[in-house]
N, C-alpha and C positions, 0 to 999 in steps of 0.2 A: 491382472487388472481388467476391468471392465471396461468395454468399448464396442458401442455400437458400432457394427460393421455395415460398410457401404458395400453391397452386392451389387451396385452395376458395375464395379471393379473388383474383381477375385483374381485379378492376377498382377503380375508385375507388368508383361505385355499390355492390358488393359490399360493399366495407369501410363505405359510411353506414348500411348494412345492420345490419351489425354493431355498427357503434357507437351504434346507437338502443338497440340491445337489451341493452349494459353498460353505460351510466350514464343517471342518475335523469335525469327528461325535462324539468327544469328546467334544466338542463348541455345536454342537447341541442339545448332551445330556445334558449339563449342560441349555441351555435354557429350552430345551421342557420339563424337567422332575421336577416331582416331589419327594415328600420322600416317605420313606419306599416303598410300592406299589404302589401306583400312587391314590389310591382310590378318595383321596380329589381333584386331579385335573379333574378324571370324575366326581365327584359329583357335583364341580363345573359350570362341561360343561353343565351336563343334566339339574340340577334345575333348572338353572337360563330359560334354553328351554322351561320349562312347562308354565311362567309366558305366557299370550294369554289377547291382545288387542283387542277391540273393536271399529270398525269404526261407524262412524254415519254421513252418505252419506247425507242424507235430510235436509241439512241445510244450513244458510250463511256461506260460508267463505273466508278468504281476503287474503290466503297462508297462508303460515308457515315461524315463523322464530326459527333461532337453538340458536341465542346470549342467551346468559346466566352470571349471574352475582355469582361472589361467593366474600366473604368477600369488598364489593362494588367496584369489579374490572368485569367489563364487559368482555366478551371473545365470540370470535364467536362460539363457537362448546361449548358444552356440553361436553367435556372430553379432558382430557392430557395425558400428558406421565410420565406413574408411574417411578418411581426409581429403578436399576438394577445395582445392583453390579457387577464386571467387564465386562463393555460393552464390551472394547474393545478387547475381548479375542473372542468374538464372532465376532465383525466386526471389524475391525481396525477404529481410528476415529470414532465410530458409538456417543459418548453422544455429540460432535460437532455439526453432522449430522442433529441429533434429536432435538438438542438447538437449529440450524438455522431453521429449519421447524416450530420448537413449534411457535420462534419469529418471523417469517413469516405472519404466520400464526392467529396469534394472542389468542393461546392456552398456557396452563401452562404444562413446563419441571421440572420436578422434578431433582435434581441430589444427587445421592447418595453418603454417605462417602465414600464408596469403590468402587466408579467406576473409571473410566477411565481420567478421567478430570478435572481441579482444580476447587474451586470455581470462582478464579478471571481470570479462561477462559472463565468460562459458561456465568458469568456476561459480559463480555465482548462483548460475539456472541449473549445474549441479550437483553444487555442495564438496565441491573439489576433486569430482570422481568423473573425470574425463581424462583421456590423452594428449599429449601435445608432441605434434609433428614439427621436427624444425628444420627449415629450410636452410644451410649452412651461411651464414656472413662471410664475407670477406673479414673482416678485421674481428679478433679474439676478441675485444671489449663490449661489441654489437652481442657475440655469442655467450659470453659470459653474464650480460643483463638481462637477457632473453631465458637462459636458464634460471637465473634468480628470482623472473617476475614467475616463472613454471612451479618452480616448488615453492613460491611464498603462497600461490596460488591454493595450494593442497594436492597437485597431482602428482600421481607415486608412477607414471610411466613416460618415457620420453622416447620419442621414436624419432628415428633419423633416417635422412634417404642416400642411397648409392646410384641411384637409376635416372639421376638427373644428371651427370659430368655438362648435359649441353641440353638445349630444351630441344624438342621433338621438332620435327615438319611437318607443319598442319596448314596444306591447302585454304582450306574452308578458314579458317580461321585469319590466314594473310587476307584472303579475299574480305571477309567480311569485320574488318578493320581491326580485328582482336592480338594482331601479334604486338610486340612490342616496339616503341609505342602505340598502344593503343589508338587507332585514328577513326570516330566516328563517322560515315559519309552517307550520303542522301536516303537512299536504299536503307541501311536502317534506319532512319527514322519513317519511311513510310510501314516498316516492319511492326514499330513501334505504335505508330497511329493502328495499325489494325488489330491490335491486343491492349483491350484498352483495360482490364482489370489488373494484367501487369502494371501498364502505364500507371495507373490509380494507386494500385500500393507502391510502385516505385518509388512516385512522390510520397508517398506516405510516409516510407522510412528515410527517404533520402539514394544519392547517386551512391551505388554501393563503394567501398574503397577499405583499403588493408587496414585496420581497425588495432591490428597488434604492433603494425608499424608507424602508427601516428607517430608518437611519442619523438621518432627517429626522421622522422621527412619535414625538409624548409616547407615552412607555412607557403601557400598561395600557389603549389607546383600546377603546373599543364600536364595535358597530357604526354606532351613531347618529353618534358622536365623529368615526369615519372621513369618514362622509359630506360631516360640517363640514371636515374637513381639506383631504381631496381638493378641496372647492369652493375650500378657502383658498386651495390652492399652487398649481393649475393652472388658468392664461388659455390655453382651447384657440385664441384669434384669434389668428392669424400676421399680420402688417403688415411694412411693409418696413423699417422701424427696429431691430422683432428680427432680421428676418435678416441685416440689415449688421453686428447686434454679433456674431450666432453668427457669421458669417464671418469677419469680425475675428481670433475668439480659436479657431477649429478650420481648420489646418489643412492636415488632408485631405481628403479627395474628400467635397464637402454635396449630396445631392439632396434635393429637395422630392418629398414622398408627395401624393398625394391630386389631382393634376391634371386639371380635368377642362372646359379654356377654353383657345382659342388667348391671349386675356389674358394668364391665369397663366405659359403658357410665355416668354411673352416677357419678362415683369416677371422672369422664372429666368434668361435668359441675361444682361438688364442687371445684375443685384444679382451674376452672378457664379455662379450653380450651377452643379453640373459633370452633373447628370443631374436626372431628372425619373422618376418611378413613374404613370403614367396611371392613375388610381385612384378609383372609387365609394366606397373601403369595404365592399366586398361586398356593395352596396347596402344601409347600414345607418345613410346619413346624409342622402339625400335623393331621396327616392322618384319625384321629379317628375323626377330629372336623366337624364343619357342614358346610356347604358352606355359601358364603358371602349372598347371597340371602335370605336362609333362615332366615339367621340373620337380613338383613335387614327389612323383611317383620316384623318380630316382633319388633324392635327398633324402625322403623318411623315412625308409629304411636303416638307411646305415648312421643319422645320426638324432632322429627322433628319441634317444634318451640319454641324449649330449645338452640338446638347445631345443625351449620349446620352438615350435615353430607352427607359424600361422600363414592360411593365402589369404590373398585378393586375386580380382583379376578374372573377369569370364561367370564370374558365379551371379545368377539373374533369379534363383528361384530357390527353394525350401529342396526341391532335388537337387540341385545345383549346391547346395550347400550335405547335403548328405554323400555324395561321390565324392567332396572335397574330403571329409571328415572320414571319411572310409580309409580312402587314398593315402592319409598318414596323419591330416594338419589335425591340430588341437582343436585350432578355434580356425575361425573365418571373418571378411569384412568384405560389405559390400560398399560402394558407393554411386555406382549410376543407377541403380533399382530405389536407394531411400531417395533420391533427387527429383525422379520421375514422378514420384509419390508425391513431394510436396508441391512441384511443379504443377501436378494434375491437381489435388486438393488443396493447397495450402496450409494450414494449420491443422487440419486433419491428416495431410500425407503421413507424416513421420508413424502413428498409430498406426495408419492403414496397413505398412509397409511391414512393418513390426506384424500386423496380426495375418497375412498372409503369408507371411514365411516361414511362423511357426505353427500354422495351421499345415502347411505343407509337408513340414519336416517332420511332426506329430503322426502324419499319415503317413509318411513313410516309415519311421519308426515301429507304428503300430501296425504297416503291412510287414514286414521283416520278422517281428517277433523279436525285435530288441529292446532290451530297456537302458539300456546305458549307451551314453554316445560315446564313448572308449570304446565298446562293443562294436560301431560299425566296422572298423576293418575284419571284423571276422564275417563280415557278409558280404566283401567284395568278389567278383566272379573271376576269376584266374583265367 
């Protein structure tokens, strides 16, 4: 696809750059941060850095291509856009944004229960070829019309999470009114006043809010109200009783998000999953646990042609996605780098974010002398 590239931004660093400096820093804290101390989001950053490629210059070769196939859907890039609960408190419009770039582009959107936008938008801006993350409900009947509106929608993948049993410790985030309930206080809104193009599309689209949960919340709730609700409807502990009934009644293709135990994989190939996301959470759900890397280096081996399996988690760049794809995964997803993006740019982020990371990965494919992304783990350095 054709797209003017903005060069005062060639990187993903560039664009966090940018996006600290257009929305209020209670939006940016809730993106860039992690729980308790932050520990597992640098653990994340650094391991996945030590992974070291290996080119091999002397030889034939015909270029490089990125296309890649996951559950026998082809896609041009090696990676998507992970799911992110309220996007649009970070950018207004941002999982819109992110839907029209993914389906542009011809990459997988994840959208999550709690973000910013229904299912039957997302499906809409991409013609039914996105993913849907569900957030577990309390009560079967929540979870069973939630899968109904999924597949009436057209999507053929349903991802589910493990790595939520209890929400994370996030400092930054009690402090600056965002835990649940939500409590707005003075401080941001002078945060507010000093970002005034957020401010401006804020109002433009409106106060963001769960857009897939409308349907299910008493009209006229508070914020206080939400909090009660949200507790009411969603048991984030996954057991293997819900996944045998969501298997049951979806289906298409189910992975499990949030993996992060040779356990868990195995308990995924018995109950029947077709794929797996190797996943920390961005380090945002247990600060003690190990990075998705290292997890990955020991699961792909032994059951990479059991369950495909795919990371998140730590991956910020076109090399960052190349170590990953070495290292054993299939595919990859990123979600605080496309964020940053649209944060920085807005309606242009999602493109940008997309064209730097396959500009990245293109170069490192074509330093290696590889043409096939299958082909990276033969370039990893032992």
């Amino acid at each position: 696809m054709n797209y003017k590239f903005i060069s005062q931004y060639p990187s993903i660093a560039d664009l966090k750059i940018k996006a600290r400096k257009k929305i209020p820093r209670f939006a940016f804290e809730y993106l860039n941060g992690g729980c308790n101390d932050d520990v597992n989001i640098k653990r994340n950053n650094d391991e996945i850095r030590n992974v070291q490629l290996r080119p091999e210059y002397i030889k034939k070769f015909n270029g490089s291509s990125l296309k890649t196939s996951v559950f026998g859907i082809e896609y041009d890039f090696p990676f998507g856009i992970a799911p992110i609960g309220l996007q649009g408190l970070m950018w207004p419009n941002s999982p819109e944004i992110l839907a029209k770039s993914a389906f542009k582009n011809n990459i997988p959107f994840i959208l999550s229960t709690v973000s910013t936008s229904s299912i039957e938008r997302i499906s809409e801006i991409t013609e039914g070829k996105f993913w849907f993350q569900l957030y577990h409900p309390a009560e079967d009947k929540l979870t069973n019309d939630l899968i109904i509106r999924t597949h009436d929608s057209g999507c053929k993948v349903l991802v589910i999470l493990c790595d939520v049993p209890t929400f994370g410790y996030r400092p930054k985030d009690i402090k600056n009114g965002l835990s649940m309930p939500p409590k707005m206080n003075l401080n941001n809104f002078f945060q507010i006043f000093s970002k005034p193009h957020w401010a401006v599309e804020t109002i433009k689209y409106g106060q963001p809010s769960f857009e897939t949960l409308k349907p299910y919340m008493p009209k006229g709730l508070n914020l206080k109200q939400l909090g009660g609700f949200m507790n009411q409807t969603f048991d984030g502990r996954l057991n293997e009783k819900k996944i045998k009934k969501i298997r049951d009644n979806w289906k298409g293709k189910l992975v499990l998000k949030g993996v992060s135990s040779e356990f868990d994989v195995k308990q995924s190939i018995r109950l029947g999953i077709d794929g797996i996301i190797i996943s920390n959470h961005g380090g945002r759900q247990l600060d003690a646990g190990p990075s998705s890397i290292k997890v990955l280096e020991k699961i792909a081996p032994k059951y990479g042609d059991k369950i495909e399996i795919m990371m998140d988690s730590g991956i910020r760049s076109g090399a960052d996605i190349s170590r990953t794809l070495a290292t054993g995964a299939k595919f990859t997803f990123l979600g605080r780098s496309f964020m940053y993006g649209v944060c920085a740019l807005g309606k242009k982020g999602g493109d940008q974010t997309i064209h730097i990371l396959k500009t990245e990965l293109n170069q490192i494919m074509e330093q290696l002398c590889c043409e096939k992304i299958s082909d990276l783990p033969f370039h990893i350095l032992d």
